[in-house]
Every structure is written in C-alpha cells, then in structure tokens.
PDB file of the backbone (N, CA, C, O) and the ligand in Angstrom, with CONECT records:
HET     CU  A 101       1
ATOM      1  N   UNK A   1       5.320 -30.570 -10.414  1.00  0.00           N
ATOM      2  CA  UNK A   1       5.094 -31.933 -10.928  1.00  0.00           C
ATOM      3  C   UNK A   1       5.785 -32.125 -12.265  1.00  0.00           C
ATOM      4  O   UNK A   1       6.575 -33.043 -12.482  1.00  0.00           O
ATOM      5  N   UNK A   2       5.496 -31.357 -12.997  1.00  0.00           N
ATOM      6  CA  UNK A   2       6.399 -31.518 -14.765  1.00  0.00           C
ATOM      7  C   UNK A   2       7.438 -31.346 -14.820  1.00  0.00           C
ATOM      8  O   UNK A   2       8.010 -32.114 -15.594  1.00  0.00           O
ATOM      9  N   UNK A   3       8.534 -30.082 -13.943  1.00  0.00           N
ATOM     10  CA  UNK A   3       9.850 -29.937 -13.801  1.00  0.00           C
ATOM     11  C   UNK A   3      10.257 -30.934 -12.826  1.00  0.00           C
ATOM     12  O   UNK A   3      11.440 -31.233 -12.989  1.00  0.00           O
ATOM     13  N   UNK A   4       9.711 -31.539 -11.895  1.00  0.00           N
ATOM     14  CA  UNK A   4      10.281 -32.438 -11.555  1.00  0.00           C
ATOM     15  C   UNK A   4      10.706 -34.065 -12.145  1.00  0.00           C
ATOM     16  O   UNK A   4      11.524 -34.912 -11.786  1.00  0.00           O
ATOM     17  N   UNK A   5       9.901 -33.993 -12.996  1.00  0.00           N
ATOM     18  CA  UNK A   5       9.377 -35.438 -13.935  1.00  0.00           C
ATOM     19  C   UNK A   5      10.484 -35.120 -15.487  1.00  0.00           C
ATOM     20  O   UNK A   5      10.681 -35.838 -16.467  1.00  0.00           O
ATOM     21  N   UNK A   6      11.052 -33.667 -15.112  1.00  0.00           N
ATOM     22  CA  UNK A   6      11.839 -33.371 -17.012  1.00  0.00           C
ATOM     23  C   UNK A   6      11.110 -33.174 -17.385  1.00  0.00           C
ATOM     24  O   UNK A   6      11.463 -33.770 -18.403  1.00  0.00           O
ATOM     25  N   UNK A   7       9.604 -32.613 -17.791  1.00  0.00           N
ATOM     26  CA  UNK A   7       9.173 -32.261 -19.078  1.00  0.00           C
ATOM     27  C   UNK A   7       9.605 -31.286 -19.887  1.00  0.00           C
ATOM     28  O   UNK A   7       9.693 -30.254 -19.223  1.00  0.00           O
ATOM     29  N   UNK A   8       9.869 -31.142 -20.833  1.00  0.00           N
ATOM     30  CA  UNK A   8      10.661 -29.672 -21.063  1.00  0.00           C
ATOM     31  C   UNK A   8       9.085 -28.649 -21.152  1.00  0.00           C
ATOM     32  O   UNK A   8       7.918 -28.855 -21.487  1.00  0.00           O
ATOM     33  N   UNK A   9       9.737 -27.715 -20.736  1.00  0.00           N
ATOM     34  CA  UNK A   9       8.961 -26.396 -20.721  1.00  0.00           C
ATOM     35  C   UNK A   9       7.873 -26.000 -21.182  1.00  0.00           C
ATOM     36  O   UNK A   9       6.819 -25.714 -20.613  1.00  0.00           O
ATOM     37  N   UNK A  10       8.353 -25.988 -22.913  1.00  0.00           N
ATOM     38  CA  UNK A  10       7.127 -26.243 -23.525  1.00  0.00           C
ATOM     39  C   UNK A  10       6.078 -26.929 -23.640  1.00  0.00           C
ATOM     40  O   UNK A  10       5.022 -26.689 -24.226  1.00  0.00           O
ATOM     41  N   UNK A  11       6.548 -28.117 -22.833  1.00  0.00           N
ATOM     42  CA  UNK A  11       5.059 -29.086 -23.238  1.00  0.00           C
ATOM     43  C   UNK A  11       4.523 -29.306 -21.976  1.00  0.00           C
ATOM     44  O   UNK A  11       4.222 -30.478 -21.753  1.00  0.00           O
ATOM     45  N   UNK A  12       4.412 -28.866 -21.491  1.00  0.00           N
ATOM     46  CA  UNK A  12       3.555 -28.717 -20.404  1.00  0.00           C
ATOM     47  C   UNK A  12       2.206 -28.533 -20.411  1.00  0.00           C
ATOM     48  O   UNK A  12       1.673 -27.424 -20.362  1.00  0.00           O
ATOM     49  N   UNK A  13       1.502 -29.810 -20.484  1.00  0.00           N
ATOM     50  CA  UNK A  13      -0.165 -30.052 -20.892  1.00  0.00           C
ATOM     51  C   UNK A  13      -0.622 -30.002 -19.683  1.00  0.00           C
ATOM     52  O   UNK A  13      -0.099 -29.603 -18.643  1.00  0.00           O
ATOM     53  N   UNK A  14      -1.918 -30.557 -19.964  1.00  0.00           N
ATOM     54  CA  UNK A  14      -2.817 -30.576 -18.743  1.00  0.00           C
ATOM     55  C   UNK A  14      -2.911 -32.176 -18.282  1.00  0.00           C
ATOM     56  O   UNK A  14      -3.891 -32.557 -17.643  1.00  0.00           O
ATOM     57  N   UNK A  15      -1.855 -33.073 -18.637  1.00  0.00           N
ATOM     58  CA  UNK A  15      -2.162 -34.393 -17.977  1.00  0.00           C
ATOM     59  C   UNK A  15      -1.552 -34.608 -18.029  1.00  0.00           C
ATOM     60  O   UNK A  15      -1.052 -34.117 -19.041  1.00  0.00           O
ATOM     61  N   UNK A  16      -0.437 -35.651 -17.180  1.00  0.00           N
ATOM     62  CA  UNK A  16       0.799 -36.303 -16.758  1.00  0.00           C
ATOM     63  C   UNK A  16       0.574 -37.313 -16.158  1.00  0.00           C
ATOM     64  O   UNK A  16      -0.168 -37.356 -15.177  1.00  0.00           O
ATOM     65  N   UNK A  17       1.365 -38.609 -16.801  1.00  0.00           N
ATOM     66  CA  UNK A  17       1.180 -39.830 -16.094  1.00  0.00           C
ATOM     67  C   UNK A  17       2.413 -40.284 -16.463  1.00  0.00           C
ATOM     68  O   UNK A  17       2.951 -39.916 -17.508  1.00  0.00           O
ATOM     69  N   UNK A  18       3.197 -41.506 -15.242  1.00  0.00           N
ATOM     70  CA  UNK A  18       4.043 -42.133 -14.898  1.00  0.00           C
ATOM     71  C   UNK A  18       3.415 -43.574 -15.272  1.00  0.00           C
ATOM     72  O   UNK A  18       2.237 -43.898 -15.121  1.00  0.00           O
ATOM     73  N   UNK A  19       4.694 -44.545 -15.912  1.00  0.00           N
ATOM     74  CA  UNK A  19       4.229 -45.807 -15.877  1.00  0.00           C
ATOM     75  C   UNK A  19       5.455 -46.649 -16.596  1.00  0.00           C
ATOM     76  O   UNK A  19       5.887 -46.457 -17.733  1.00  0.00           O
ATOM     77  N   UNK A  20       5.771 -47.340 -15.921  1.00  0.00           N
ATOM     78  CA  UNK A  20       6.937 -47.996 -16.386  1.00  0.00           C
ATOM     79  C   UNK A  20       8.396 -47.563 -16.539  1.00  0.00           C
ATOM     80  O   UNK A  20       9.250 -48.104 -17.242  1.00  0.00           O
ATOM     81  N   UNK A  21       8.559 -46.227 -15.562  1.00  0.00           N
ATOM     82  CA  UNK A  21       9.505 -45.481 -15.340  1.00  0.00           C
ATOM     83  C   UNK A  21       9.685 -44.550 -16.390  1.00  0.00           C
ATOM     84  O   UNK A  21      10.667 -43.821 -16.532  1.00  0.00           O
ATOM     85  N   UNK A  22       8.701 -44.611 -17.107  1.00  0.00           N
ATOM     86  CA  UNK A  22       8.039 -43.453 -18.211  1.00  0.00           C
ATOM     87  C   UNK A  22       7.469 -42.027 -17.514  1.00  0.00           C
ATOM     88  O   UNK A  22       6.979 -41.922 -16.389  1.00  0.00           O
ATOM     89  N   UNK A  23       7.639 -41.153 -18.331  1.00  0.00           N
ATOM     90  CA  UNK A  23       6.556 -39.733 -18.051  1.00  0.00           C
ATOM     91  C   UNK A  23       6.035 -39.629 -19.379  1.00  0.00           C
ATOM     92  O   UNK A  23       6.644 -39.382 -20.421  1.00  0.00           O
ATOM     93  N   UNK A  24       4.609 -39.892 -19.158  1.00  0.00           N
ATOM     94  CA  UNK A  24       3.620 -39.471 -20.231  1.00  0.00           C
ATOM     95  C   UNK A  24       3.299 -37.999 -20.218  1.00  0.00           C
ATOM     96  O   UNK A  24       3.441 -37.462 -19.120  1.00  0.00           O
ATOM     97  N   UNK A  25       2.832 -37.117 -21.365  1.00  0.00           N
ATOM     98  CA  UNK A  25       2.100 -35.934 -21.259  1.00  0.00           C
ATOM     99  C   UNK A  25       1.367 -35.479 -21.922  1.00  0.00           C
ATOM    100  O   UNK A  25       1.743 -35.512 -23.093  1.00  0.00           O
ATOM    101  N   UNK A  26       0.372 -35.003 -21.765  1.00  0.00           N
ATOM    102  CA  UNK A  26      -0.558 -34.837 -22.705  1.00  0.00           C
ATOM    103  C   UNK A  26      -1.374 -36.208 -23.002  1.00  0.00           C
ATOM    104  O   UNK A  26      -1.435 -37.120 -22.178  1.00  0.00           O
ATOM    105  N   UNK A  27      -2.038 -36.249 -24.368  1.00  0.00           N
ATOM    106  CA  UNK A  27      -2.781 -37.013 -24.925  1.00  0.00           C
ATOM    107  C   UNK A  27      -2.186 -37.959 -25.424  1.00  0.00           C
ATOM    108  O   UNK A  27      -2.560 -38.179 -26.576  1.00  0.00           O
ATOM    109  N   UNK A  28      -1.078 -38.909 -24.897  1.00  0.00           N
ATOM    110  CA  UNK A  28      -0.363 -40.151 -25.684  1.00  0.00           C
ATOM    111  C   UNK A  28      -1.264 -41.026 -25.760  1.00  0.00           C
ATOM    112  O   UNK A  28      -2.136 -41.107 -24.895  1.00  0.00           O
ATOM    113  N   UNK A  29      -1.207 -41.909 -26.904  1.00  0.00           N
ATOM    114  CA  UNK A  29      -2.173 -42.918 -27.263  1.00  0.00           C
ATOM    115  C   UNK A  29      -2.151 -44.199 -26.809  1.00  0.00           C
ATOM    116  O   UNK A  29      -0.996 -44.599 -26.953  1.00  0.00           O
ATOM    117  N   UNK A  30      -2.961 -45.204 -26.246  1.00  0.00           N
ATOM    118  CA  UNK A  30      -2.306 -46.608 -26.133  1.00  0.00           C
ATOM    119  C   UNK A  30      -1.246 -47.202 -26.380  1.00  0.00           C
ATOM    120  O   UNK A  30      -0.386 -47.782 -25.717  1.00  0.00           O
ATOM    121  N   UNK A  31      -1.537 -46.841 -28.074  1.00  0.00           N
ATOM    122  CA  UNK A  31      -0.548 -48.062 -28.954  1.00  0.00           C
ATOM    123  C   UNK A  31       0.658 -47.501 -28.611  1.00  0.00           C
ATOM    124  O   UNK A  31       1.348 -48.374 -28.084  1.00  0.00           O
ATOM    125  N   UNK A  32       1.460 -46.023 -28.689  1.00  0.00           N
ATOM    126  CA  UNK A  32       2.484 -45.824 -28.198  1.00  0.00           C
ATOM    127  C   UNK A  32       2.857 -45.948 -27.099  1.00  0.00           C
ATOM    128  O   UNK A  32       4.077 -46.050 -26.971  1.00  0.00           O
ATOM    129  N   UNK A  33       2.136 -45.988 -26.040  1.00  0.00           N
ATOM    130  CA  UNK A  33       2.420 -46.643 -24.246  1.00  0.00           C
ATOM    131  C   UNK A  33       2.936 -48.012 -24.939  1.00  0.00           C
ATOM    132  O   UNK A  33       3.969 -48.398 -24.393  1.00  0.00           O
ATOM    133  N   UNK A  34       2.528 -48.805 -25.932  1.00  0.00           N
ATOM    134  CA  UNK A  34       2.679 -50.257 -25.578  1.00  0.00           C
ATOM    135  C   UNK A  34       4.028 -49.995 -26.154  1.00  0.00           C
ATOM    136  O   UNK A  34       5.045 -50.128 -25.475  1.00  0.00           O
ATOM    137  N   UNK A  35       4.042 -49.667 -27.257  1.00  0.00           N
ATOM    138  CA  UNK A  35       5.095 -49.681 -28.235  1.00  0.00           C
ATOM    139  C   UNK A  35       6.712 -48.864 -27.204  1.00  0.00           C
ATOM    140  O   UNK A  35       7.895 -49.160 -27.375  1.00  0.00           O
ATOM    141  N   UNK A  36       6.293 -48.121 -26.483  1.00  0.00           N
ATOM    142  CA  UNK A  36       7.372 -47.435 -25.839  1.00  0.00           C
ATOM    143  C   UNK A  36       7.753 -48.554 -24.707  1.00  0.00           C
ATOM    144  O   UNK A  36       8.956 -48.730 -24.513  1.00  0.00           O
ATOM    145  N   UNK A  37       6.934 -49.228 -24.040  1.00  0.00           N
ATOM    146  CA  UNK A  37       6.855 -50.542 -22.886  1.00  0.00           C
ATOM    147  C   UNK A  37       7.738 -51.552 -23.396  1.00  0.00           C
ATOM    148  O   UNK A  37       8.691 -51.999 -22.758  1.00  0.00           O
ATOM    149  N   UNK A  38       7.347 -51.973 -24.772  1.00  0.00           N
ATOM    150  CA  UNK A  38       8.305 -52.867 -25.574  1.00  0.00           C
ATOM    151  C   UNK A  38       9.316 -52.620 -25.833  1.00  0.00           C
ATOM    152  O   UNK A  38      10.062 -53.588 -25.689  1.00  0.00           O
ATOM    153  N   UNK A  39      10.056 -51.258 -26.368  1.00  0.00           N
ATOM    154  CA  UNK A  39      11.238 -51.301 -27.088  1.00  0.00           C
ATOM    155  C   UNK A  39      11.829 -50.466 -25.751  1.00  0.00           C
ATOM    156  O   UNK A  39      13.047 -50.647 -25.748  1.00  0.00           O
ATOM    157  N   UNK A  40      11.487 -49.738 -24.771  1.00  0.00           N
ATOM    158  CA  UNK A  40      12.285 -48.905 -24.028  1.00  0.00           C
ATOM    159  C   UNK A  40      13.578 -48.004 -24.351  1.00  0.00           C
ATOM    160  O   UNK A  40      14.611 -48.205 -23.713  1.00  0.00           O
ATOM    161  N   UNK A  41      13.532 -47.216 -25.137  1.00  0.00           N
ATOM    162  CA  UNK A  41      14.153 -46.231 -25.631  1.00  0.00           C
ATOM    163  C   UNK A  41      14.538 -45.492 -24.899  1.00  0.00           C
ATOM    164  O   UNK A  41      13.644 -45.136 -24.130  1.00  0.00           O
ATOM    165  N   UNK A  42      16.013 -44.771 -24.609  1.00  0.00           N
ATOM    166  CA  UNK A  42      16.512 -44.373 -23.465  1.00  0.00           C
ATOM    167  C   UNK A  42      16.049 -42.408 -23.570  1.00  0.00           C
ATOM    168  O   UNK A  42      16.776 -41.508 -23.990  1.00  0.00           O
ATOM    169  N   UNK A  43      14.637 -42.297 -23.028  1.00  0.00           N
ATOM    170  CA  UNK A  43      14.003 -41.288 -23.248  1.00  0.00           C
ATOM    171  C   UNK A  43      13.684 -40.893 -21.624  1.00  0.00           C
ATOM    172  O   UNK A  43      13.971 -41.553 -20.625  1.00  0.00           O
ATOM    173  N   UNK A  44      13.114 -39.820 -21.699  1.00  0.00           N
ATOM    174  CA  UNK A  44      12.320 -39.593 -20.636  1.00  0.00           C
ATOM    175  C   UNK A  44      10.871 -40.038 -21.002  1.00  0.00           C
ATOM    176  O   UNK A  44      10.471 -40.263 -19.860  1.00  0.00           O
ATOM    177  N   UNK A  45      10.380 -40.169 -21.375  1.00  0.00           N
ATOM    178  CA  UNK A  45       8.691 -39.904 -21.736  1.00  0.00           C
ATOM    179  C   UNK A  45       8.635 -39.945 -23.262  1.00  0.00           C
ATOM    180  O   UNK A  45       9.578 -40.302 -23.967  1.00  0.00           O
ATOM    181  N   UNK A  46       7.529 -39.576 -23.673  1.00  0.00           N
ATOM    182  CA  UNK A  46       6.598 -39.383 -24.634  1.00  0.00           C
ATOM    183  C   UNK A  46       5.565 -38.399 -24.318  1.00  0.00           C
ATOM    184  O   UNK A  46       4.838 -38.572 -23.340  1.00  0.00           O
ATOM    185  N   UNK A  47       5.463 -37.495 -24.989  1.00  0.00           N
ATOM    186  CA  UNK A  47       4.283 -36.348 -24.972  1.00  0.00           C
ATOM    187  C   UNK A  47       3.688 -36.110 -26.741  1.00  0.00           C
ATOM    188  O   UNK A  47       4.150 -36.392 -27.846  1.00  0.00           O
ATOM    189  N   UNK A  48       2.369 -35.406 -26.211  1.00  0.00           N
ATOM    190  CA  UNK A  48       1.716 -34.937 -27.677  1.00  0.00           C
ATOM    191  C   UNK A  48       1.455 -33.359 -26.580  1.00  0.00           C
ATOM    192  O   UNK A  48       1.058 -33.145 -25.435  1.00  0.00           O
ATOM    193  N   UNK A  49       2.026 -32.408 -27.921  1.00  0.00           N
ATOM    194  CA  UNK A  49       1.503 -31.376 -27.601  1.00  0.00           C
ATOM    195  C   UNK A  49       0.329 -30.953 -28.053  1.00  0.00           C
ATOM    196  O   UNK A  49      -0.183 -31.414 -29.073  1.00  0.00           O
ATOM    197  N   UNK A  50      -0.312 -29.841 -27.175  1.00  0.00           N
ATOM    198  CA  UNK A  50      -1.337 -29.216 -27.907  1.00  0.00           C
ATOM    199  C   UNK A  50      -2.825 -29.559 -27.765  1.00  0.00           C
ATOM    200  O   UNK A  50      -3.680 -28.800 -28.222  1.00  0.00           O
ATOM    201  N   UNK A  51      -3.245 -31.089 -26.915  1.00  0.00           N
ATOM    202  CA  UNK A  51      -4.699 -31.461 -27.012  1.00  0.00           C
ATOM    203  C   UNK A  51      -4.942 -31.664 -28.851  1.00  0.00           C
ATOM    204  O   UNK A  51      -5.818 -31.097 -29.504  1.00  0.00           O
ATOM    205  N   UNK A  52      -4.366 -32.195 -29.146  1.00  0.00           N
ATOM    206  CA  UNK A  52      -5.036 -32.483 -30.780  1.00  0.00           C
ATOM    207  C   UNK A  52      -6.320 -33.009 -31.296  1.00  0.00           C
ATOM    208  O   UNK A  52      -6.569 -34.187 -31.042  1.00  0.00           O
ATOM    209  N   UNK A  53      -7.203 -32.298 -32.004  1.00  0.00           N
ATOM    210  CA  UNK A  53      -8.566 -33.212 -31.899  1.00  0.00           C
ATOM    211  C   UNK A  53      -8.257 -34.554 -33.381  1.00  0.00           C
ATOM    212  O   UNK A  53      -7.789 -34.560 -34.519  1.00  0.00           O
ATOM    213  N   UNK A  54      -8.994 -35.701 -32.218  1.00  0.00           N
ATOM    214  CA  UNK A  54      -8.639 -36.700 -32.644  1.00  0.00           C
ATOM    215  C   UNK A  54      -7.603 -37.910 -31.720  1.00  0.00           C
ATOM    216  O   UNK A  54      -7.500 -39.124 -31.895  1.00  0.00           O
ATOM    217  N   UNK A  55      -7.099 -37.230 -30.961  1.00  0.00           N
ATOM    218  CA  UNK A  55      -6.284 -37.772 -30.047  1.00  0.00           C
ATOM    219  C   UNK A  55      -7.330 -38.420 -28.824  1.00  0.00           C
ATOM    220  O   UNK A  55      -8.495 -38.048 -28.682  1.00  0.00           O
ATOM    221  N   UNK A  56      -6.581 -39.583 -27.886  1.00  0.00           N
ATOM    222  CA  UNK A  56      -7.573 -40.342 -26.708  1.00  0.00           C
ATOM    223  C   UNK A  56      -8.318 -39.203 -26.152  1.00  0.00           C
ATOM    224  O   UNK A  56      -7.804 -38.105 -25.937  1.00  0.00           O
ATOM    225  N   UNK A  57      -9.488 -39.489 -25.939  1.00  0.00           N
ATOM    226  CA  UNK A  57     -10.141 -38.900 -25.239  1.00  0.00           C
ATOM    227  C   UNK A  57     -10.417 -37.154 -25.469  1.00  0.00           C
ATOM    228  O   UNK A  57     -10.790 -36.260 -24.709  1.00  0.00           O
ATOM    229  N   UNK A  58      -9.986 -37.207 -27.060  1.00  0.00           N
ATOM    230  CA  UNK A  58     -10.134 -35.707 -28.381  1.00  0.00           C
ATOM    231  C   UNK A  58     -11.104 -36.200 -29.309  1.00  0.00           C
ATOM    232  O   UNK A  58     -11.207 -35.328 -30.171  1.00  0.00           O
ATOM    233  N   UNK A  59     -11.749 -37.008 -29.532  1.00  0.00           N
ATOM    234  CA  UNK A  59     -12.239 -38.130 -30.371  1.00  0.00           C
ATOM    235  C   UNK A  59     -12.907 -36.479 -31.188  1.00  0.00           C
ATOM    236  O   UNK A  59     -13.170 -35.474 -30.527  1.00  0.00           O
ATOM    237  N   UNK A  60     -13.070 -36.592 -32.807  1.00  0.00           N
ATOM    238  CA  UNK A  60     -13.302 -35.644 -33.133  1.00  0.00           C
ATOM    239  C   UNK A  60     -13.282 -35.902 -34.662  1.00  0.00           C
ATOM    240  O   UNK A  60     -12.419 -36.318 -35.435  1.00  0.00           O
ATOM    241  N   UNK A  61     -14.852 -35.404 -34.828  1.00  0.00           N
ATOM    242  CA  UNK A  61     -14.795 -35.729 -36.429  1.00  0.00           C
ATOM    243  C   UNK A  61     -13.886 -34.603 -37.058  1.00  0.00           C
ATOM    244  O   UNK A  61     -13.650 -34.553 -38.265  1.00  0.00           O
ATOM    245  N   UNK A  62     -13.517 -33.921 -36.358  1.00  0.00           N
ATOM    246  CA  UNK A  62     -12.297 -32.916 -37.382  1.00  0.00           C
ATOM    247  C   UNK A  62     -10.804 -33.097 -37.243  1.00  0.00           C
ATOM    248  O   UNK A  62     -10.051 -32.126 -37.315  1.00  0.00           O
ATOM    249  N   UNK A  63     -10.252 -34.643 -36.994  1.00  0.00           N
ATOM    250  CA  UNK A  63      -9.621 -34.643 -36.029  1.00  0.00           C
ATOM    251  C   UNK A  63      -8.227 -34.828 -37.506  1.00  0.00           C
ATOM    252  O   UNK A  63      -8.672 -34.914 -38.651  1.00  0.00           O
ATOM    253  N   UNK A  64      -6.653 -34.870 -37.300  1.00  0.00           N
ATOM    254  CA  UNK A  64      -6.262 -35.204 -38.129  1.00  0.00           C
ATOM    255  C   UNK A  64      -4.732 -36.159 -38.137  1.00  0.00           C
ATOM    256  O   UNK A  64      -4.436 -36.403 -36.967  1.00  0.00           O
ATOM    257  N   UNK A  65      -4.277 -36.421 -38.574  1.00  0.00           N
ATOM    258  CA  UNK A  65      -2.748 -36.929 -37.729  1.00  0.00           C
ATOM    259  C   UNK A  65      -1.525 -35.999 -36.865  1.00  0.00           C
ATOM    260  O   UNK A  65      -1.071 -34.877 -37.088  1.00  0.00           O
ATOM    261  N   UNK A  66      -1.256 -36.930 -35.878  1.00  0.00           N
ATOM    262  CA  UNK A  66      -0.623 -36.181 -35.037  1.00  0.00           C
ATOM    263  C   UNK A  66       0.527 -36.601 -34.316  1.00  0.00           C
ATOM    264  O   UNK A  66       0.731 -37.773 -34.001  1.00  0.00           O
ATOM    265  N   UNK A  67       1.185 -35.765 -34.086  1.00  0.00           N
ATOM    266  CA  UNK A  67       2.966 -36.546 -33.749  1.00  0.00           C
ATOM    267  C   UNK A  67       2.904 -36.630 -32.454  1.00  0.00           C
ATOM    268  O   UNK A  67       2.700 -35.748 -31.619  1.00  0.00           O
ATOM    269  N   UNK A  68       3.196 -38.359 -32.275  1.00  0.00           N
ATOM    270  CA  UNK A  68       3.548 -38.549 -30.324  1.00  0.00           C
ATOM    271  C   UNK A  68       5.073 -38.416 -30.980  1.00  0.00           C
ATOM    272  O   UNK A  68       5.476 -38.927 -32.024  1.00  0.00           O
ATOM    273  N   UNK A  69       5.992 -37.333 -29.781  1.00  0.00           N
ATOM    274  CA  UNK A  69       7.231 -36.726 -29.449  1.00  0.00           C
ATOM    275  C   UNK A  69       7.684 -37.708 -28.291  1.00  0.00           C
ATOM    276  O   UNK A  69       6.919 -38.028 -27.382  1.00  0.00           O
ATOM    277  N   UNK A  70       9.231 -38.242 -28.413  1.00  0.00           N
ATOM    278  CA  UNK A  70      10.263 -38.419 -26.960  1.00  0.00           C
ATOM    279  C   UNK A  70      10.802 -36.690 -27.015  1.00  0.00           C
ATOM    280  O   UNK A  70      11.067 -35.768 -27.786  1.00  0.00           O
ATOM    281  N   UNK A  71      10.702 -37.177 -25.202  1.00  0.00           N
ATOM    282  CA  UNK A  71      11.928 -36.024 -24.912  1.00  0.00           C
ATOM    283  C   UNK A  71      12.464 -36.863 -23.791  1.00  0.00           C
ATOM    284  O   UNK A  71      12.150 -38.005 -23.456  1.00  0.00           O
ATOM    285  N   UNK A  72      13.368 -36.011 -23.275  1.00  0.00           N
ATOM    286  CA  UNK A  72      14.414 -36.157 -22.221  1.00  0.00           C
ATOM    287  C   UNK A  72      15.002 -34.712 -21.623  1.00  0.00           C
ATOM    288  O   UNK A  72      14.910 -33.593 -22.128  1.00  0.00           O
ATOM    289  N   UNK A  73      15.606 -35.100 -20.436  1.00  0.00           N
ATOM    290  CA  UNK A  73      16.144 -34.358 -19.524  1.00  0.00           C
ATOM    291  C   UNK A  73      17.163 -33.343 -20.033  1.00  0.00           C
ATOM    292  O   UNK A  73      17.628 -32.379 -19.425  1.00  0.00           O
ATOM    293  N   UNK A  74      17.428 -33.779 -21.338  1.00  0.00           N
ATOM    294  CA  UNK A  74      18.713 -32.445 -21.624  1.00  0.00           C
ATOM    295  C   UNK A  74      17.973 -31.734 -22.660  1.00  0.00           C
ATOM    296  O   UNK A  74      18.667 -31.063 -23.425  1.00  0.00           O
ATOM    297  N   UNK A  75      16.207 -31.740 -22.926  1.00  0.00           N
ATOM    298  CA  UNK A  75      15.585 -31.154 -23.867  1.00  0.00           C
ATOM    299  C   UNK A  75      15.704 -31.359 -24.878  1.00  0.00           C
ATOM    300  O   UNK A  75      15.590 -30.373 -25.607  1.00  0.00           O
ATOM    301  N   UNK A  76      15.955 -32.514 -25.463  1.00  0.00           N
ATOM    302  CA  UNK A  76      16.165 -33.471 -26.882  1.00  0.00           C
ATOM    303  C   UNK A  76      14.785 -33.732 -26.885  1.00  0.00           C
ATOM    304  O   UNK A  76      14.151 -34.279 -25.984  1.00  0.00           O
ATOM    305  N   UNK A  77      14.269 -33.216 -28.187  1.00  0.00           N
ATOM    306  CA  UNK A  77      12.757 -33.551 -28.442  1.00  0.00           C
ATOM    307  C   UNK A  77      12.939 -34.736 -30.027  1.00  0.00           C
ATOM    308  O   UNK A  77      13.675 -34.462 -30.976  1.00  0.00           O
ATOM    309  N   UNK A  78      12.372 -35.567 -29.964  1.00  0.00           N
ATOM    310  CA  UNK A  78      12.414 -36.309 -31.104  1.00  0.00           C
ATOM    311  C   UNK A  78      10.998 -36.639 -31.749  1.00  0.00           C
ATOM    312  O   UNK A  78      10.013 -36.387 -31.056  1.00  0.00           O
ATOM    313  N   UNK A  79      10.809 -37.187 -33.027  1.00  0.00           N
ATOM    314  CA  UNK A  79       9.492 -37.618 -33.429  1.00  0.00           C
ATOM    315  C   UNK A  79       9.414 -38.787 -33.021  1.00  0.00           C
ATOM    316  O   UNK A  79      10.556 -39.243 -33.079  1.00  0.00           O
ATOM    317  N   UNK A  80       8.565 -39.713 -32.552  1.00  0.00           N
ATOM    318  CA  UNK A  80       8.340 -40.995 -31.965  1.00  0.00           C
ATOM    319  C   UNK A  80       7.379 -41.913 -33.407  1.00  0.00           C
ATOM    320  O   UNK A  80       7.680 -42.949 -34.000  1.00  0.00           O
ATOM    321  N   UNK A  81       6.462 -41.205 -33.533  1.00  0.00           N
ATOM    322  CA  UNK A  81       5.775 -42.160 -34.695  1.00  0.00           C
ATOM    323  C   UNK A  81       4.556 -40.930 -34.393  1.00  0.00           C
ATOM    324  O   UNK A  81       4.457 -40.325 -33.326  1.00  0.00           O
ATOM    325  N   UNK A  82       3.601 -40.713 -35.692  1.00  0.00           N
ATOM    326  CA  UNK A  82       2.817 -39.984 -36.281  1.00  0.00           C
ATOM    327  C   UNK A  82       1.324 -41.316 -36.175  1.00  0.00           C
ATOM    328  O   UNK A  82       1.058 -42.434 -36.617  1.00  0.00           O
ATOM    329  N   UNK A  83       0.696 -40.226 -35.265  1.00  0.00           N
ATOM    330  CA  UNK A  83      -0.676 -41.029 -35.559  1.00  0.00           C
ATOM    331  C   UNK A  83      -1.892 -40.914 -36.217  1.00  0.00           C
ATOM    332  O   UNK A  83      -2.480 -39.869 -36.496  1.00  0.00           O
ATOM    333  N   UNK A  84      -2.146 -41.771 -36.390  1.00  0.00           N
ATOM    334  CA  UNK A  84      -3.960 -41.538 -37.529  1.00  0.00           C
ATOM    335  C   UNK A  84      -4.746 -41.067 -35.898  1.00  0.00           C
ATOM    336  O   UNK A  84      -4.434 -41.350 -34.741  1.00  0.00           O
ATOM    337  N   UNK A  85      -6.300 -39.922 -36.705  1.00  0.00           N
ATOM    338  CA  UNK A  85      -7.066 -39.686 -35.250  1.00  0.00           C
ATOM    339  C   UNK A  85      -8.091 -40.479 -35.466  1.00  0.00           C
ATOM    340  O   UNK A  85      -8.426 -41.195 -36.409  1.00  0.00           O
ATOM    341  N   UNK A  86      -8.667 -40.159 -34.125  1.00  0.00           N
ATOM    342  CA  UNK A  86      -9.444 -41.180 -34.090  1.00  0.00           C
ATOM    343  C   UNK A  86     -10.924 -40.382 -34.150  1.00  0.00           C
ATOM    344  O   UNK A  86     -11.078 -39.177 -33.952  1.00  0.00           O
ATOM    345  N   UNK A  87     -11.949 -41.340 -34.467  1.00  0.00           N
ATOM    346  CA  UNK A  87     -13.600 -40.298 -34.731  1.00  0.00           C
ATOM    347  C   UNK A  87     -14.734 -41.262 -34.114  1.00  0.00           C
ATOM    348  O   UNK A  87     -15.251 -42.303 -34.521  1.00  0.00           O
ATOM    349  N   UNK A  88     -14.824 -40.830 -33.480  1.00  0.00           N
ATOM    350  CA  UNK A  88     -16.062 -41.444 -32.708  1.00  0.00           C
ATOM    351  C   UNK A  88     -17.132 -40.854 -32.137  1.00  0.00           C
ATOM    352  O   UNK A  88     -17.991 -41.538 -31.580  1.00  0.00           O
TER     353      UNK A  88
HETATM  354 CU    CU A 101      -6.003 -32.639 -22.312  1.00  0.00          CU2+
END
C-alpha cells in the first residue's frame, strides 16, 4: 500500500489516506488537507512522521509543535508548514 502510493521508506506510519489525488500519512492535520486542496503543489502527499503527541487524534497535554512534510516520488522531502498541538 505505501510503496505503491510513493511514500518514501521512512515514513511509513500507521495511517494512509488518499484524497484529492493526494497521499496522506500519518497524522496530517485538517488545516493542511485544506491548505494542500487549495494551492496543489506538485507533491506526492503530505506526511507527519512519528505519531506526535498533540497531533489529530494525539490530542495531548504534552503535546508540542510539529512539522507536516511534502514528499514525492523521487524522495524529495520538504517542510510544508510547522504546526501548533493541539490539547484536549
Ligand atoms: Cu497513528
């Protein structure tokens, strides 16, 4: 499922989702689904490595900022935008 979708290697989480001819991985946040929907950046995806606490569905009073990453198919990893966590 992940080598077929390009994820590179390393980031190979425990959740993967497709949407808008996107590959999500890991714990990506809303606002970057929207923000990636809007500008369409010639990426494969967006991933967060690692399960970060604080991240969707990490909700975590210890939680702290955390980098949603593009990658792509030739293993170009980039920073996408750095998020505040969330505590609930
Ligand atoms: Cu997870």
């Amino acid at each position: 499922m992940h080598a077929r979708h390009g994820v590179p290697q390393q980031f190979r989480e425990c959740h993967i989702a497709l949407v808008g001819g996107y590959v999500l991985e890991g714990h990506v946040p809303v606002e970057s689904i929207q923000r990636l929907l809007k500008e369409k950046p010639a990426v494969t995806g967006l991933v967060v490595p690692g399960m970060p606490a604080g991240s969707p569905g990490m909700e975590s009073p210890s939680g702290r900022p955390y980098d949603v990453l593009t990658f792509d198919r030739q293993g170009r990893v980039a920073l996408y935008e750095r998020m505040q966590p969330r505590f609930y």
